[in-house]
Every structure is written in structure tokens, then in C-alpha cells.
C-alpha positions, 0 to 999 in steps of 0.5 A: 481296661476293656476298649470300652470306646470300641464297644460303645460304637459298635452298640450304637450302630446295632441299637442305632439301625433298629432305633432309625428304621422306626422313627423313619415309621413314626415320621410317616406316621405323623401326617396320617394322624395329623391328617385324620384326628381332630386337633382336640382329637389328638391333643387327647391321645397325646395326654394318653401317652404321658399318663402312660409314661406316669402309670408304667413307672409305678406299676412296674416300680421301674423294675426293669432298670434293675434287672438290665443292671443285675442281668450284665453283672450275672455270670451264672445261668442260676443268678439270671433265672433269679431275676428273670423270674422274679421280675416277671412275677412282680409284673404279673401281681402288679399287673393284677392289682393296678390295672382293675383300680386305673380302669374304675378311674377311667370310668369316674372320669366319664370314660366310656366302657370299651375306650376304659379297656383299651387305655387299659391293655395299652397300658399293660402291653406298654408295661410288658414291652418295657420289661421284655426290653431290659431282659432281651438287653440284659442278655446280651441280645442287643440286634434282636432287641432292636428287631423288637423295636422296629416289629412294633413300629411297623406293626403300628403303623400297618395297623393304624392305616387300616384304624384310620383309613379303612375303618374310620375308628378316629382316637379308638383305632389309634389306641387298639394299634398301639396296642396291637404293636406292642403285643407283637413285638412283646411275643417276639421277644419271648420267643427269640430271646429264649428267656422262657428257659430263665422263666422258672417260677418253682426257683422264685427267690424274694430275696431276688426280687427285694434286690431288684426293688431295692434298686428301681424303687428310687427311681420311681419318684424321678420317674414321676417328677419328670412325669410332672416336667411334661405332663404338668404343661399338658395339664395345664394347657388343657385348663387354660386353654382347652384340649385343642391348643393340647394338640397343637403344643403336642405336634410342636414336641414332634420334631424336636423328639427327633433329636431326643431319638438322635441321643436316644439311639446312644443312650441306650449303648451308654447305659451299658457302657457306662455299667460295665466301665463302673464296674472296671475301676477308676471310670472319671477320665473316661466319663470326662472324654466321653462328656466333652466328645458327646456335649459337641456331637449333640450340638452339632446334631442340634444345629443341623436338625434346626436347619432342616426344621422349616422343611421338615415341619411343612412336609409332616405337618399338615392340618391346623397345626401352623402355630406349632412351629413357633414353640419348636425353639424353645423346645429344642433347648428343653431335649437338649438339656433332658440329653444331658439329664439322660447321660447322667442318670447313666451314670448314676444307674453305673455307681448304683446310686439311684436314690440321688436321682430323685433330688434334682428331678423333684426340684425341676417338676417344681419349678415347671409347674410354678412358671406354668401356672405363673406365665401360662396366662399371660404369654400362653403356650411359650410358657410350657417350652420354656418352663420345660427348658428351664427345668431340664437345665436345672436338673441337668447342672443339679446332676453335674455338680452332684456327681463331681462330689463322687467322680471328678468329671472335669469341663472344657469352659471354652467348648460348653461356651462356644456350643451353647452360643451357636445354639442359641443364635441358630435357635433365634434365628429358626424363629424368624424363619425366612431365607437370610436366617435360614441360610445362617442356620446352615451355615453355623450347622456346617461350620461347628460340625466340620470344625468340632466333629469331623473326627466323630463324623469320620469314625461314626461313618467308619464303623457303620459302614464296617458293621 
């Protein structure tokens, strides 16, 4: 078997650089916005987003995971024009179909004219970025993907100092630079990646495209639980407590996104990995390895960023944001466990197993909405962390013991144990946030990642510095 160990890191570093530098950006980002839109302000263009996280799935019926997994296993130039093209053209009609119905949408729910527009080709660049993305990777072309992501990133962030800034445009202008990010990371890709030679519409095959299908359709309907896991809490603090509260709990989700970057940067190499170790042979020893290796390296993430968050929150967040910092705990848990739910859907995409990722993400956006709508009157925004946290842990064991009926993935009891528990202290403590509880949130950080990663610490560093 090939060193899939070695490939794995040196795809973390490469994805890893273009993945830091832009949330080095967004961290910039976050106290223009803060600073120049109202809490209601923001709360809105947050719930832009998570429709936007339910639109693209189904607009591009998730094709592009399809076409990542089919263009690694493709050796001929023939079988990568098959789906390059088909993939593109399924864009294209999709595009075509859906995007004049969200519009019409827009405008019932009292969305004036222009603003309907620009959801709309925010939208549809959205769309195009994620497809392109999957292509340039599939490729092979894993640096100038992670050129692309930090294009767009970069781009934003000009554009959306002279949105707000310069010309004042509040929500509009923020809309119009993503949009504007998108679009030129969109051409970037096309240009460099060279996947205009696979693009051949006189050689579109529908058998192609049905294979493709095939394989993303059922992952649509996880996409759109998971939708409900984080849009639900959204909807419904809207309802109970109005658009404003929606933005405060939408700051609170910053930070711990930092942490979903952290695994981020590795779930993007992972996916790969995890594909081509499937199709290697017997992969359970190394999914086991890898599992119990990730499991203390996110912990250890975990407990340094919880340390750090007093200081991080104070210098991002500025406005009226302070009641943000108390649903940060909780929160934690809930990326912490969309970690794992991430790690195992890499798996699941490796054995082509896509129709057994719905289950368990059905099951979590129930039981989301069910504590939502049962505690958000009576405890207010906790009730949406934790009924997030909740949930991603029972997507999480869900997964982990429906995988173990095809692979045996074995657990070290005592780590899981022993991670969890420091997790959970250091969490309360975060909560109490004063210098005695922020002193032992250091001092667990320190302790665990000496004791558990300084070998991962140690070859992470190796390897970055060698790339």
C-alpha cells in the first residue's frame, strides 16, 4: 500500500496554507462587519447564508462530490471529459430551472427587486465555486485549489471594505462582495486548472451524468438535514425572539468556526485519502490509526482555542455582541462532534455508500428542532447550542456504529475517556471566564497536547517546514 500516512500530510499542508490565509481574512473581516451592520442587520445576512447552504445542495444535487470521487479513480483523458462536461452541463440547466423560481420566492416574501438579484447570483456563484472546486481537486491540482480559496477570500474582503466603508451599502454591499469574491475565484480556476480541454459538449454522455447522479442524489437529503441542524435554530430564534437575537447567536458561532477550520483544512486531504485507501484494499487498520491519532489532535486543538477565546472574543467582537460569549461553550461541542460527523461521511463517500448518510442526519435535524421549539422559551438561545450539540452527537455515534457493520473501526475506551473529560472541564470553565478558570484552561491545553500530540505536533511541524 502506498504511504497514505505521507500523502495525507503533505495534502494537509498544501490545503492547509490556502485554507489559513483566508480565515486569517474572514478573522479581519469580522470586526468590519460587526462594527458597520446592525445586530438585525447581520442576523440577516447570516440567514442568507444557511438558505445558501440548503439551495446549492439541491440546485447542484451535491454533484460535485460525485465528480471529485469519479475524476481521482479516472486514468483516461476520455473518462475525465465524460464528467467534467456532464457536470457542467447539469449546472448550467439546473441553474437555468431554479434560480428564476428562488428569485419569484424572494419577491412573495417582500424582497425588493435588486436585493432579490443579488441572493440570487450569490447563489448561483456560490454554486459555480463549489463545483469548480471538486473539479480543480479532482484533477489533481490541490495548490491552485487552495490559490482559489484564498483569491476569493481576498477579494471579499477588499470589496466589502469599499461596500461598507466607501460606499456605505450596509446588507447590499455585503451581498455584492461575496458575490464579486466568488465570481473571481470561479474565473481563476477555469483558467488555470485547464478543465476547458475536458469541457466538450458535442462528447455529453447521460449515461455519465446518471452515474454521477446516482452517486450525489443521496446525499442530498443529509445535506438538507444538516441544513435543518443549523438553519432550524436560526428560524426559530427569529420567531421567538426576533432577527437581532439571530445575529447575536450568529457572532457566537464565530469563533467556534475556527475550530471547524482547524478540521476543515484536514477534511479536505481526508476525503482524498480516505478514497484512495478504499480503493487500496482492506483500509480498517488504517481507519482505526487514523481515528484514534485525529480524535486526541482535535482535542487538543479544542482545549488551546478555549483558552485563547476570552482574547480572541474581545479583539474581534465589537458592538453589541457581548451576550455572544456565553453560547461559545456550548457550541464548541456541537463543531466538535460535526468533526467527527465530517470524518465519517469521508468514509462513507470512500465505500460509495452514500445512501446510508442520510439516516442518521435526518434523525439529528429532528431531534434539533424538537429541543428547539421545547426549551427556546424557557432557557432562550442555549436552547439552539445545545439542541446543536445534541444533535451532532447523535449523528456522530449513529455513524460510528453503522460503519463498524461494514468496517471494524476499533476505540481506545480510555482515550475517548480521558479527551472527553478535559473537554468538558475546560468548557465550564470557559463559562466562568475570570483569571483562576482561565489559567486552568491553559494549563489542561498545555498538559493534554504535551502528553497526547507532541509526536503529531512534532511531524506536523517537520512537514510544514519541509514543504
Amino acid at each position: 500500500m502506498v504511504d497514505r500516512n505521507k500523502e495525507l500530510a503533505i495534502n494537509t499542508v498544501i490545503l492547509g496554507i490556502g485554507q489559513l490565509i483566508p480565515k486569517f481574512l474572514a478573522i479581519v473581516l469580522l470586526p468590519l462587519l460587526t462594527s458597520y451592520l446592525t445586530t438585525e442587520e447581520y442576523g440577516n445576512y447570516d440567514l442568507i447564508l444557511s438558505i445558501a447552504s440548503l439551495l446549492i445542495p439541491v440546485v447542484t444535487m451535491q454533484i460535485q462530490q460525485a465528480v471529485f470521487r469519479y475524476l481521482l479513480a479516472s486514468k483516461s483523458a476520455e473518462n475525465k471529459t465524460l464528467y467534467v462536461t456532464g457536470s457542467l452541463v447539469y449546472i448550467g440547466i439546473s441553474s437555468v430551472v431554479c434560480y428564476p423560481i428562488v428569485y419569484l420566492i424572494l419577491r412573495l416574501f417582500k424582497i425588493d427587486s435588486l436585493s432579490a438579484v443579488l441572493i440570487c447570483l450569490l447563489f448561483l456563484s456560490e454554486a459555480l465555486y463549489s463545483l469548480l472546486g471538486q473539479i480543480v481537486r479532482g484533477l489533481g491540482y490541490n495548490a491552485k485549489y487552495s490559490v482559489s480559496v484564498v483569491v476569493y477570500s481576498a477579494v471579499n474582503l477588499a470589496a466589502t471594505a469599499v461596500m461598507l466603508m466607501g460606499f456605505h451599502l450596509g446588507l447590499q454591499g455585503v451581498i455584492i462582495s461575496l458575490t464579486i469574491g466568488y465570481l473571481s475565484s470561479d474565473l481563476y480556476m477555469v483558467f488555470v486548472s485547464g478543465m476547458l480541454a475536458y469541457f466538450k459538449l458535442d462528447e455529453f454522455s447521460r449515461k455519465a451524468l446518471k452515474e454521477l447522479l446516482n452517486f450525489s442524489m443521496p446525499i442530498v437529503p443529509s445535506s438538507i438535514a444538516l441544513w435543518v441542524v443549523n438553519l432550524s435554530d436560526r428560524l426559530i430564534i427569529i420567531n421567538f425572539m426576533g432577527v437581532a437575537a439571530n445575529g447575536i447567536y450568529a457572532v457566537a458561532n464565530k469563533i467556534p468556526s475556527l475550530y471547524s477550520t482547524a478540521y476543515g483544512i484536514f477534511n479536505l486531504a481526508w476525503t482524498e485519502t480516505a478514497s484512495k485507501v478504499s480503493d487500496d484494499g482492506d483500509p480498517a487498520e488504517y481507519y482505526t490509526k487514523l481515528f484514534s491519532g485525529l480524535f486526541k489532535f482535535l482535542i487538543g486543538v479544542m482545549l488551546a482555542l478555549i483558552a485563547v477565546t476570552p482574547i480572541i472574543f474581545k479583539v474581534l467582537v465589537k458592538g453589541d455582541y457581548g451576550a455572544a460569549f456565553f453560547q461559545v461553550p456550548i457550541l464548541y461541542f456541537g463543531i466538535f462532534f460535526n468533526s467527527l460527523v465530517n470524518f465519517y461521511s469521508g468514509i462513507y463517500i470512500a465505500l460509495k455508500r452514500t445512501k446510508q448518510v442520510g439516516y442518521s442526519s435526518v434523525a439529528g435535524a429532528a431531534i434539533n428542532a424538537l429541543i428547539n421549539i421545547f426549551l427556546i422559551g424557557k432557557i432562550g438561545l442555549y436552547a439552539a447550542s445545545i439542541s446543536t450539540a445534541v444533535s451532532f452527537l447523535v449523528i456522530a455515534v449513529y455513524r460510528g456504529v453503522d460503519l463498524n457493520k461494514v468496517i471494524e473501526i476499533k476505540y481506545n475506551k480510555r482515550e475517548i475517556v480521558i479527551g472527553m473529560s478535559c473537554f468538558l472541564v475546560a468548557a465550564v470553565c470557559l463559562n466562568q471566564s475570570n483569571m483562576l478558570t482561565i489559567a486552568i484552561c491553559f494549563l489542561f491545553a498545555i498538559v493534554y497536547n504535551i502528553t497526547q500530540n507532541i509526536q503529531i505536533i512534532k511531524e506536523i511541524a517537520r512537514k510544514f517546514l519541509k514543504k
